[in-house]
C-alpha positions, 0 to 999 in steps of 0.5 A: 178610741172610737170617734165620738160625734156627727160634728164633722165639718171637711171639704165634701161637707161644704160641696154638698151643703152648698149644692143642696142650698142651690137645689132645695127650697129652704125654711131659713137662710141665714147671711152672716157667719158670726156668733149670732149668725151661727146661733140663728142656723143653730136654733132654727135647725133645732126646731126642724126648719130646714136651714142654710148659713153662709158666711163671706170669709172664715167662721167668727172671722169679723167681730166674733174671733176679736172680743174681750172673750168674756161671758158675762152680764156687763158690770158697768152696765148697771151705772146705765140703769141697763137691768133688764140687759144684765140679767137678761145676760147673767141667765145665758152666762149661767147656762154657757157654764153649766149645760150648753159649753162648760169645755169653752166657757169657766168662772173667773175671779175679777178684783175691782180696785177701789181708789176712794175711801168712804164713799166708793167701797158702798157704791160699787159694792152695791152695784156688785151685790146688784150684780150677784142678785140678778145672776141669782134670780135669773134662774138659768144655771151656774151661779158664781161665788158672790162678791166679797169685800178685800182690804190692801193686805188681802189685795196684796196677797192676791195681786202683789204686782199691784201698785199698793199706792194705787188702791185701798182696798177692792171689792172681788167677785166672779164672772166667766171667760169664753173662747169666742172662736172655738165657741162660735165654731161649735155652734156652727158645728152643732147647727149641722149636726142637726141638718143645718146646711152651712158654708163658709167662705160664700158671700151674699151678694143681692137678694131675689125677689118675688115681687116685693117679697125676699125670697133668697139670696145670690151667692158668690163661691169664693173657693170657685168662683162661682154664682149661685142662688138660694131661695129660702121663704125667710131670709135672716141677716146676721151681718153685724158691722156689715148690716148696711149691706142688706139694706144697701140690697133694698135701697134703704139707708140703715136695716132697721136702725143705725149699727154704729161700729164701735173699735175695741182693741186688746194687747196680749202680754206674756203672763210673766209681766204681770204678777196678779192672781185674778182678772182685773176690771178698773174704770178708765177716763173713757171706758174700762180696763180689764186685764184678763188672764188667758192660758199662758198670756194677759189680755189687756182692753179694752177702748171704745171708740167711734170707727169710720174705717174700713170695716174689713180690716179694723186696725189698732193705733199705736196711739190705741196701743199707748193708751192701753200700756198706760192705762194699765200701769196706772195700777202695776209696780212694774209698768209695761213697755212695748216690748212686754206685748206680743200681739194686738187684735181690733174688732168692731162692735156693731152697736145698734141706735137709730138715733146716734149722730156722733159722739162717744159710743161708751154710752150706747145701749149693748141691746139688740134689735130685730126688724122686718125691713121687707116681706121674707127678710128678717136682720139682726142687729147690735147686742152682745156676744153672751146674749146670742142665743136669745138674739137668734131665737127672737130672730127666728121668731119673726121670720117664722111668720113667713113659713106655712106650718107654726114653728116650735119654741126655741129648744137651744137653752137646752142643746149641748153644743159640741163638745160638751156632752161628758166633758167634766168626767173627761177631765178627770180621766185626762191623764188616762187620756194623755197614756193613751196617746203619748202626752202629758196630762197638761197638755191634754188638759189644754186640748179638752179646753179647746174640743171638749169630749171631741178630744178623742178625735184629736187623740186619735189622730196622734195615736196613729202618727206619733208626730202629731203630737209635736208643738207647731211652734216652741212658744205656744202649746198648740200641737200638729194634730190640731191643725190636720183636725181642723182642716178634716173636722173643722172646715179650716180652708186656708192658712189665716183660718188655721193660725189666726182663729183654729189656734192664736198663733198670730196673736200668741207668738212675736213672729204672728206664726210666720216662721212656721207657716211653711211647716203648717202649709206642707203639714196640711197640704195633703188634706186640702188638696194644695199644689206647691204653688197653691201653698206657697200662695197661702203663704205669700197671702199670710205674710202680708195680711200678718203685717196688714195686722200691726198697728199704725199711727193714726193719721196712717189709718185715716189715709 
């Protein structure tokens, strides 16, 4: 079975990108490896701009690897008169689904509790026929099955794990899941597909300046050390949360307006806990509640809190953890208790509003905003995941005014990202797929939801080394040849890449992957050219960044 692509990301790719970033004179580079970032290199390269991406850490290693992981409009936006947003959003969910990732991105069934009769059931059954009317109308792929109204006994059938004092009825209707990680990376895969020159762990620094102009960035290598500039005739940052950073280099206060962090947490519960058979979305005295089901796991979230931490290393409460158990069992006939959570994950949303003081961030806009804080320097900043890709095409937009020839129309509404191509016929022919290599047809099904039609390069690998096709660990479905892809393909670079965002293995075992990091470490070794000594660092580093992950109290975090 023969390679299918040109996606590949591996070590001699990163050493030349960068050495050509250093050599070359680029149209674009774009500071910041998240979502937006890699859709920013992604859409300039498409228009034949030449281009560069760096991110600090690992791909989608900030806000984007620690989302609800949903591609959806926003219902509670509605209440916010936010129209112009949801159906701005609606649009990109419907072309995630049915052309730019159908291998990364599914409908959902959500069932929204009613808890009043009279007058609730018309009011929120309004917003969600609203809901469906702007998906409709924004004319960009798949729409989803409309809304429907759900008496107890239909809910019951439905949920039976649901308290049937908690409700009288519900209202069902239908969004999309999206694997925020394995997303943000086939962005940034396709980005260099079509000549973008990306890589990852390498941090902006400062700018240079030619006069009062932007004219680049200094760089550091983190993987070597060293110092390097690259000039570009248009800087974009995509820096999120980290936003400040970039007017920090010009010696302003804020890049265009406040970006006010805003911490969203979620447990991950085994899906035995709860007998449900849809997504859930209720109202909570702050926010909303979702439980979401993923794989083999609930996902339960999320708060929305103010965040005056740092900014790397965002960290749930154990108060944030009781908040949410309690939030949910308000509606479950078995209630959760601390044991029934395996893993917890905290981000930061980099909200965008120049007039914020302090206060509540439930009620600040999810709209984004673009700005020329300097000649040759364009940010970008707020938003939500699921409007990435017009995120980036304004972004690009404006900086295109710094380069001498005019730039073409955005093309991305219309770029497959990797893995996509074919991949519904693919899933038709998975068990043929698992005869080939030796699995199941479950199993290979798990792998086209993570790779798409680029399976075939993860079944090859399995075809020559029976071994591959082993489980990493007993309680996850991850397998062996995942990791050696993602270190030759994938541009996975340490040990946290591989077992917290190339797989949730930190997130979807009770031991956060630890009494498996000694096998994944030697299994990988080979490939990145690891010493004894240098494996046995990635594996002192995993440990403590694995218990820097628990949550703790309050008053901890504030030390």
């Amino acid at each position: 079975m023969a390679a299918v692509t040109g996606f590949r990301l591996g070590p001699d790719d990163r050493h030349e990108s960068l050495d050509r970033m250093e050599h070359e004179l680029l149209d674009v580079l774009v500071v910041g490896g998240g979502v937006v970032g890699a859709g920013t290199a992604l859409d300039a390269a498409t228009r034949g701009l030449t281009v560069g991406l760096v991110e600090r850490e690992d791909w989608a290693s900030g806000t984007s690897s620690r989302s609800s992981r949903l591609a959806h409009g926003g219902l509670r936006y509605l209440e916010q008169f936010e129209f112009g947003l949801v159906r701005e959003a609606l649009g990109e969910r419907g072309l995630l689904l049915e052309r730019l990732a159908p291998h990364l991105v599914s409908p959902i069934a959500f069932l929204l509790p009613l808890t009043h009769r009279g007058w609730e059931r018309p009011y929120l059954g309004a917003g969600v026929a609203l809901y469906d009317a702007l998906s409709r109308i924004s004319r960009k792929g798949t729409r989803l099955s409309g809304h429907r109204h759900l008496s107890r006994s239909s809910v019951a059938r439905l949920a039976p794990g649901l308290d049937p004092d908690a409700h009288v009825g519900a209202i069902g209707f239908h969004d999309a899941q999206i694997d925020d990680v394995r997303h943000t990376l086939a962005v940034v895969r396709t980005a260099a597909s079509r000549g973008a020159m990306v890589a990852s762990r390498v941090e902006a620094t400062g700018l240079l300046r030619d006069g009062e102009r932007v004219c680049g960035v200094e760089v550091i290598d983190h993987e070597t050390g060293r110092r390097l500039d690259i000039r570009a005739r248009s800087v974009i940052a995509a820096m999120g949360v980290w936003a400040a950073d970039s007017a920090g280099w010009l010696g302003q206060a804020e890049p265009g307006g406040a970006v006010v962090p805003s911490l969203g947490v979620h447990l991950v519960v085994r899906r035995a806990a709860i007998d449900i058979h849809t997504a859930l979305i209720a109202r909570t005295p702050h926010s909303v509640l979702f439980l979401l089901p993923w794989s083999d796991y609930w996902l339960i979230g999320t708060t929305d809190t103010p965040w005056n931490g740092e900014l790397d290393n965002p960290r749930a409460s154990t108060d944030d953890v009781a908040y949410l158990l309690d939030q949910a069992n308000r509606w479950l006939l078995a209630p959760l208790t601390d044991a029934d959570v395996v893993g917890v994950y905290a981000g930061l949303r980099p909200l965008a509003d120049p007039e914020y003081e302090s206060g509540a961030t439930t009620k600040l806009s999810r709209e984004h905003v673009v700005a020329r804080p300097a000649a040759g320097l364009v940010t970008v900043t707020g938003g939500k995941y699921t409007t990435y890709r017009i995120m980036a095409a304004e972004a690009v937009d404006e900086a295109a005014s710094d380069l001498p020839d005019p730039a073409p129309a955005s093309r991305t509404a219309f770029v497959e990202l990797a893995g996509a191509a074919g991949f519904r016929e693919l899933m038709d022919r998975r068990q043929e797929l698992g005869a080939f290599a030796g699995l199941s047809s479950r199993d290979v099904g798990h792998l086209l939801g993570r790779h798409g039609v680029l399976v075939r390069e993860v079944l090859d690998l399995v075809r020559h080394d029976r071994s591959l096709g082993k489980r990493v660990h007993p309680d996850a479905p991850y397998l062996r040849a995942e990791l050696v892809y993602a270190v030759t393909h994938e541009d996975a670079r340490h040990l946290d890449d591989l077992l917290v965002r190339r797989t949730r293995l930190a997130l979807e075992t009770r031991d956060q992957g630890a009494s498996v990091a000694r096998a994944v470490a030697d299994l990988v070794a080979p490939y990145l050219g690891w010493s004894h000594d240098d494996a046995a660092g990635e594996i002192r580093g995993y440990l403590a960044d694995a218990q820097a992950r628990l949550p703790l109290s309050k008053a901890s975090i504030a030390r």
